[in-house]
C-alpha positions as CSV (number, residue, x, y, z in Angstrom):
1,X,-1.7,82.1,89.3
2,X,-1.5,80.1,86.3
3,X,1.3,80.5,83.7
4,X,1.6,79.0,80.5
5,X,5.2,77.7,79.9
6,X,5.9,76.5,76.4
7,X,3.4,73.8,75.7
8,X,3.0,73.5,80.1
9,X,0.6,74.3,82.1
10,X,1.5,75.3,86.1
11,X,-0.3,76.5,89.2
12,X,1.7,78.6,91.2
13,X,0.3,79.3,95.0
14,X,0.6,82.5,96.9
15,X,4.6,82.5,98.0
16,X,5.9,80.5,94.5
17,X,7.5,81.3,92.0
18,X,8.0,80.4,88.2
19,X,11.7,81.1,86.6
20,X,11.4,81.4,82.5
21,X,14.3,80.7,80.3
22,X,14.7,83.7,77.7
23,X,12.7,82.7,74.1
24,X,10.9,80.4,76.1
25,X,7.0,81.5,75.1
26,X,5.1,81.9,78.0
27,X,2.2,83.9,79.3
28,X,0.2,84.0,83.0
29,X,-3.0,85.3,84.6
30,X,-4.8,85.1,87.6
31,X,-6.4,81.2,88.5
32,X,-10.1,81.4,87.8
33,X,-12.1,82.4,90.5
34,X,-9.0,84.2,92.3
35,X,-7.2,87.1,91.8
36,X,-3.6,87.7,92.1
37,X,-1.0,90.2,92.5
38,X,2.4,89.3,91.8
39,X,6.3,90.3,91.2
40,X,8.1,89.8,87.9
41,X,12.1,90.3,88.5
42,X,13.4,90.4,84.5
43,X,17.2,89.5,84.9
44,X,18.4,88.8,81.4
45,X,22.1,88.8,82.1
46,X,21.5,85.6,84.3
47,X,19.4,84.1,81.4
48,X,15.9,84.0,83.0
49,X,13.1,85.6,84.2
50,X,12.0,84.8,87.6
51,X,8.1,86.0,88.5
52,X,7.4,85.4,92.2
53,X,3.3,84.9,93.4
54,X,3.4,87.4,96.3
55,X,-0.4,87.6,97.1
56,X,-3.8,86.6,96.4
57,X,-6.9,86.8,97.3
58,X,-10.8,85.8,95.8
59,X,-12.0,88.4,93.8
């Protein structure tokens, strides 16, 4: 997957996992050429968001 983290770019393989500070504007999609299923855990009270990869596969 690829997510967009502020003004940063990251590839995040099958088993990662991206953690994104509240405010922080951010967006995310499958790679190109892949697609993706993943697992977004929103815990606010510990100020951040943490998205885990958890499979993919080529479209």
């Amino acid at each position: 997957m690829e997510f967009v983290l502020g003004e940063e770019t990251a590839t995040v393989a099958e088993g990662g996992s991206v953690a994104v500070p509240p405010g922080l504007p951010h967006a995310f999609g499958a790679a190109p050429g892949v697609g993706a299923d993943l697992l977004a855990v929103l815990t606010p009270e510990q100020e951040r968001y943490d998205v885990h990869v958890v499979a993919m596969a080529a479209p």
